[in-house]
N, C-alpha and C positions, 0 to 999 in steps of 0.2 A: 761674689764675683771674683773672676781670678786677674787680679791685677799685675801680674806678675810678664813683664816683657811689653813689647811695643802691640798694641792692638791693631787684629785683622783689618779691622774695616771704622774710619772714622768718620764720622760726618760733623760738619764745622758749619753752624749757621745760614742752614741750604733753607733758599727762597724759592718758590716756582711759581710764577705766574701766568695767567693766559687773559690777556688784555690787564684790565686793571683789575683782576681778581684772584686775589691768592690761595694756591691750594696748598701748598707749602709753607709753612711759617718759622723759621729762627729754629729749624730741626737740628740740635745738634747732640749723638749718645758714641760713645766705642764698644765696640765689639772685639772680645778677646778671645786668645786661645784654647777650644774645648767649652766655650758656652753654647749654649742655645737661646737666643732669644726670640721672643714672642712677641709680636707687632699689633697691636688686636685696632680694634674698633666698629662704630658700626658702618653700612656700606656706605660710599662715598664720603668719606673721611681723610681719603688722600693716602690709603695704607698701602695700593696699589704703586700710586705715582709714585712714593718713596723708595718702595720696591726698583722698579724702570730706572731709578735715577743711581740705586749700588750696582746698579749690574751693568751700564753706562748704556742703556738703552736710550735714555734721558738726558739732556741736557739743563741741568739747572738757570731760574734766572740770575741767580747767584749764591758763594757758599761753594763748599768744598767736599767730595767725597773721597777718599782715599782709601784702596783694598792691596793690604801687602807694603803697605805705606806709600804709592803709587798714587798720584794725581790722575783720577777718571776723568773728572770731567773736562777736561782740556786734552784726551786724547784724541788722532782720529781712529778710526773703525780697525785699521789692523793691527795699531797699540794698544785696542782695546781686546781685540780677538785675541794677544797675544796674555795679557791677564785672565784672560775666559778661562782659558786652559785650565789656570789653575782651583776655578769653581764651577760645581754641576748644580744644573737649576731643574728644578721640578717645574712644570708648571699646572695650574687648578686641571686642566682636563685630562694631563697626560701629556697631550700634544703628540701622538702616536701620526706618523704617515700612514694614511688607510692604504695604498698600495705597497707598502713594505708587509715584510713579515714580523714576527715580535725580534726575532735575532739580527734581523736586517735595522729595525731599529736602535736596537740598543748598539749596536755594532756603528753607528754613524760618526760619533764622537772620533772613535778608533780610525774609521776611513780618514777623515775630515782632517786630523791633526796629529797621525803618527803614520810611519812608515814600516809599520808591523806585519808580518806574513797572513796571508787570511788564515794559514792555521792558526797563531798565534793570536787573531782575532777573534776566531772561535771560540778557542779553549776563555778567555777571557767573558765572550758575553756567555757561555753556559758557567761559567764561576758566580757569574755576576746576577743570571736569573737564579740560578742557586740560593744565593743569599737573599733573595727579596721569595723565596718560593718557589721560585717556579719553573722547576729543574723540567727537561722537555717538550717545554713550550715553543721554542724556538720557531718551529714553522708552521706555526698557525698564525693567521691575518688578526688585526685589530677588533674588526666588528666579530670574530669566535670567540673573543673573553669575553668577562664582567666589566664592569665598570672600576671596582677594587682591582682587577687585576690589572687592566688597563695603567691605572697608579702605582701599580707596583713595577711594571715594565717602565714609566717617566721613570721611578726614583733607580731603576736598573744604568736607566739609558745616563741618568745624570752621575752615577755612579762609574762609568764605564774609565773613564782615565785617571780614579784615586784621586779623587779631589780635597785639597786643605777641606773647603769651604763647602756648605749645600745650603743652597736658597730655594726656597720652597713657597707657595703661593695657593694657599687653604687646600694642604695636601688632605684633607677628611672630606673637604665636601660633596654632598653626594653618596655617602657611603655610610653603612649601617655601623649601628655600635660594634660587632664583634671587629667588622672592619678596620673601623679606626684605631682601634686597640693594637690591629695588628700592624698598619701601617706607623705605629705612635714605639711601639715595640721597636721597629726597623731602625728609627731616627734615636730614640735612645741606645741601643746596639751598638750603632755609625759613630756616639759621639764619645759614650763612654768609653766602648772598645777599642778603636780608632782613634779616640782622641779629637776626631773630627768637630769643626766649627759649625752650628746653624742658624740662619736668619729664617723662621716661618712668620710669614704672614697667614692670618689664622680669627676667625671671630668663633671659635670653638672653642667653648673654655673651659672642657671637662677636658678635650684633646691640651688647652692649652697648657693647664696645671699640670698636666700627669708629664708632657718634656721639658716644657721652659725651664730653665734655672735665672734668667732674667727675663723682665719684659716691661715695653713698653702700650702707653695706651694714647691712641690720636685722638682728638676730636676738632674739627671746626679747621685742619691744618694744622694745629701746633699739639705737641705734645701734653698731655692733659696729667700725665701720671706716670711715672718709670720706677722702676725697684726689684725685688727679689718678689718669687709667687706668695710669700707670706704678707710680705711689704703690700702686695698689692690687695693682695683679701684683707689687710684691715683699714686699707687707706682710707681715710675719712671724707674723699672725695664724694658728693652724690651721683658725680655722672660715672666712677669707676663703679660705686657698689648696684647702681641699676641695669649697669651693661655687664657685669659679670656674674648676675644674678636672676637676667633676663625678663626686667618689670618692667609692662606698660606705662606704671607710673612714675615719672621722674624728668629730669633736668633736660633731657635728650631728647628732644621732641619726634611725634610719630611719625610729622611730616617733614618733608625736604623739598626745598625747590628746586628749580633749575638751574636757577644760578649757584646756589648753593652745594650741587653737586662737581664730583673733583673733575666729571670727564666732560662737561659740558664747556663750551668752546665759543660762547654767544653762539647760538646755530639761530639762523633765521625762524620764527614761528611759520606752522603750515597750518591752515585752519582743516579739519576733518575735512570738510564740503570738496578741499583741492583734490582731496585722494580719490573723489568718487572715481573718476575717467580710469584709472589705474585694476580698478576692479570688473569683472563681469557683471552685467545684468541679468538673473534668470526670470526669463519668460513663463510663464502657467504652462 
C-alpha cells in the first residue's frame, strides 16, 4: 500500500442504521493515492450502502467519511456536488439515458459542470469513447449496443472531466469473460497510467485479483478481512476462503433473512392472497 501523503478518501468508524438494525458496523479503512481497492462480499452485506455513504449519497448514523480530506458527510447537496467534480462513478448498469445518444451521454458531465464550447465537448467525449473503444459510436441510442458496451460508455461518461478518483459498482456484472477482461484492462490502464485512484465494489474475484492492489471483505456490516490480494488468498479466515473460492460449504450461510438484509427497512409483510386483486383472472 502506498502510504506515502494524506489519503483520498478516509472512513473513521461509520455506523448506519435503519431502525435498530445495523447495516454498517465500526467501518473504518483509507484509501490512498493510485490504489485500487476492492470491496467484495456476498449480496447484502452492506457493500452497496458503503458505497452511497463515500460518494455522500448517504448520510451516516454516525462516523466520518472524508474524500480529499473534506467532511462529506455534514455537507449539504451543493458542497457535495462541488466534491463530485472531482470523482467519476460507474454505476452496475451503466446508468445510460435511453433517450440520449451514447455522445449525448458521455457529454452530460461536461454540460452539467463546465462552460466548454460544444466543440470543445465533442472533441473530448470522441477522446474519451476512444479510450474505452468505441471510437464512432457517438450517435447511436443505448438499446443499439451490447450490454459490455453499454459499461464501457458508464466508464466513458465517468471518465469525461479527468477525474482524481473512480468509483465503480460490480463494473463486470453481466458481462462475459473476454468482457471483463476488457473492461478490467480499462481500470488498470486509468490507474497505472493516470495514476488514477479506484474504489470497486465487486463480488468477482477472478475480476477482483487481476485490479485490486488492496482490498477489503464485508460481512454481517463489519469488516471481516482487509490486506493486500496475497494477504487475502491466504488469510485464514473461513468465511474469506469460502467466498473467494466460491463453496456451498462454509461459515456464510445459504440463507439470509429479511431482516438480515442491508436494504430491508422493516417493510410491512404482505401475505401472497393480498396481491390476488392486482392481477387478471383468465377465463377458459
Amino acid at each position: 500500500m502506498n502510504s506515502n501523503g494524506e489519503p483520498i478518501i478516509e472512513v473513521v468508524d461509520l455506523v448506519r442504521k435503519f431502525g435498530d438494525r445495523a447495516v454498517l458496523r465500526d467501518i473504518s479503512f483509507n484509501v490512498h493515492r493510485g490504489e485500487t481497492l476492492v470491496i467484495m462480499g456476498g449480496s447484502g452485506c452492506g457493500k452497496s450502502t458503503l458505497l452511497r455513504h463515500m460518494i455522500g449519497s448517504m448520510k451516516p448514523t454516525s462516523g466520518s467519511v472524508k474524500i480529499f480530506g473534506e467532511e462529506v458527510t455534514t455537507m449539504n447537496e451543493r458542497e457535495i456536488e462541488r466534491v463530485r467534480r472531482r470523482f467519476g462513478m460507474l454505476f452496475q448498469s451503466g446508468a445510460l439515458l435511453a433517450s440520449l445518444t451514447v455522445g449525448e451521454n458521455v457529454a452530460l458531465p461536461l454540460l452539467q459542470h463546465t462552460d466548454k464550447s460544444a466543440d470543445e465537448i465533442e472533441q473530448i467525449v470522441k477522446q474519451k469513447l476512444k479510450m474505452v473503444g468505441l471510437t464512432g459510436f457517438e450517435d447511436l441510442k443505448p438499446a443499439e449496443i451490447s450490454g459490455g458496451m453499454k459499461k464501457r460508455v458508464g466508464l466513458a461518461r465517468a471518465l469525461a472531466l479527468d477525474p482524481e478518483l473512480l468509483f465503480s459498482d460490480e463494473p463486470t456484472s453481466g458481462l462475459d469473460p473476454i468482457m471483463t477482461a476488457v473492461v478490467d484492462q480499462l481500470t488498470l490502464k486509468l490507474t497505472h497510467g493516470s495514476h488514477m485512484t479506484a474504489v470497486v465494489v465487486s463480488h468477482d474475484m477472478t475480476s477482483a485479483f487481476r485490479i485490486g492492489t488492496r482490498m477489503i471483505m464485508l460481512g454481517h456490516g463489519s469488516i471481516v478481512a482487509q490486506g493486500t490480494p496475497d494477504e487475502i488468498r491466504s488469510s485464514p479466515n473461513p468465511e474469506v476462503q469460502q467466498f473467494i473460492h466460491g463453496e456451498a460449504d462454509g461459515p456464510i450461510p445459504l440463507n439470509i433473512s429479511q431482516e438480515e438484509h442491508e436494504h430491508h427497512q422493516h417493510v410491512k409483510p404482505r401475505p401472497f392472497v393480498g396481491a390476488r386483486h392486482r392481477f387478471h383472472h383468465k377465463t377458459p
